[in-house]
N, C-alpha and C positions, 0 to 999 in steps of 0.2 A: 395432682401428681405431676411433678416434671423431670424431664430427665436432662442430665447433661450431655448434651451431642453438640460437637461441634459445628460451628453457623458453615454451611455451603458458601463456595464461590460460586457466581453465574459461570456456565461453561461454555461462553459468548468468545471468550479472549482471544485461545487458539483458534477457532476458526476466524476469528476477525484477522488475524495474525497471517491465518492462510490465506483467507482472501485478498489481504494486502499482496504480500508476498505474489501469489497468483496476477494481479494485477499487473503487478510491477513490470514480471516478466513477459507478460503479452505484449506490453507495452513499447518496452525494449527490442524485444525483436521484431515490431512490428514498425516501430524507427528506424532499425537495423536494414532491414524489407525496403522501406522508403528512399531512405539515402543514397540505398546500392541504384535505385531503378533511376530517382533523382537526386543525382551529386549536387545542385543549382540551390536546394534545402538544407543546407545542412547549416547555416547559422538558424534558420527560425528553427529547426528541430535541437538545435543546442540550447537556444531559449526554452524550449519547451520542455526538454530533459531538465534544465537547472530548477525551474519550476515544481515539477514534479518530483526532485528532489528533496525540497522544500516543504512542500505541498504535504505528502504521503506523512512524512513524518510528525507533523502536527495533527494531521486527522488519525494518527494511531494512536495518538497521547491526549486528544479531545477524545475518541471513544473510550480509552481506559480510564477516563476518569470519572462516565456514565456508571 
């Protein structure tokens, strides 16, 4: 006997989605935090920002395709 139900998505995505997201913004303001205490950082923390611009969005599109 079988029945027709439609096939589940894993429901991994959103929170993957959150936790990026979640990241992101720690992250940010924890640069933000940095900068203000030391001004003398702010080109390696602009490398590091552009990076992780980069970065974040190919490991969200490497997990959605898990």
């Amino acid at each position: 006997m079988s029945t027709n139900q439609p096939s589940r998505q894993p429901q991994s995505e959103p929170l993957t989605l959150l936790v990026a997201v979640a990241v992101v913004f720690l992250v940010c303001t924890a640069t933000v935090y940095v900068l203000y205490q030391h001004p003398s950082l702010t080109a390696p923390a602009g490398v590091g920002v552009g990076l992780l611009g980069v970065l974040v969005p190919l490991v969200i599109a490497a997990l959605r395709r898990r």
